[in-house]
N, C-alpha and C positions, 0 to 999 in steps of 0.2 A: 493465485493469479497475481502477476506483477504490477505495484502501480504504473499508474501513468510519470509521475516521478522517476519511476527504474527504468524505463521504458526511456526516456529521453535522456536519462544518463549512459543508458548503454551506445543509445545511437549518436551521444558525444563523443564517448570512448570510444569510438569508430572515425572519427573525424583525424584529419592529419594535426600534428601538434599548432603549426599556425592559424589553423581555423578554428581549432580547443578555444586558443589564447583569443581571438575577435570573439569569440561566443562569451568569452568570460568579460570579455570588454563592454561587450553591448549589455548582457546581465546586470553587471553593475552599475553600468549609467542606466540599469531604469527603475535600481535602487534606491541612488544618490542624485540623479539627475546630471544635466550637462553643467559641466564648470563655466563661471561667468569670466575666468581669467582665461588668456591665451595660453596655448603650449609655452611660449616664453614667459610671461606669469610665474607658470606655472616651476618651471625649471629654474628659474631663477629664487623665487622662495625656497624650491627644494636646496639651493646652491647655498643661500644663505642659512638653512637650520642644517644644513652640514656642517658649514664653516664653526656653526655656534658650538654644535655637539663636538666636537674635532678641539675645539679652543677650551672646552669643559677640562674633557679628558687631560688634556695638556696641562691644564692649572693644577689635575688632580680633584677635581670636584666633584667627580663618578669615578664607581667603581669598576673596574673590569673585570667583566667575569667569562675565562675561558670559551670557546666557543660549544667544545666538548663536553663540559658544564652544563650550557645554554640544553645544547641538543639531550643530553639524558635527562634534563628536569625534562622537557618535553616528551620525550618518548614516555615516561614513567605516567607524565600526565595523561599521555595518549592513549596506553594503556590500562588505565583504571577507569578513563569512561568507555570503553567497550562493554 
């Protein structure tokens, strides 16, 4: 018999993809709770740990690693916890 876990998974994956995405929005704000910044806050922090990450790379302070790279270490990881 399926949990109640699979059961509300399934009737997510039933959902059209913009409802998926509110449903995963509301999930985690009641994870994390609601943010005490504004959406502009909030985009604006995001604006400036861009810039910082972006100014790294440029000085050469981080490494780059391939995206392709990125993706097969993860797939591999993905794979071995199955």
């Amino acid at each position: 018999m399926a949990s109640r876990l699979d059961d509300v998974e399934a009737q997510a994956l039933r959902l059209p993809p913009s409802e998926r995405g509110e449903l995963i929005h509301r999930l985690l704000l009641s994870l994390e709770g609601e943010s005490k910044d504004s959406p502009e806050e909030v985009a604006r922090a995001w604006d400036d740990e861009i810039a910082r990450r972006v100014d790294a790379m440029e000085r050469g302070e981080v490494e780059w690693i391939p995206a392709e790279q990125v993706f097969g270490s993860l797939e591999k990881i993905s794979r071995s916890e199955r």
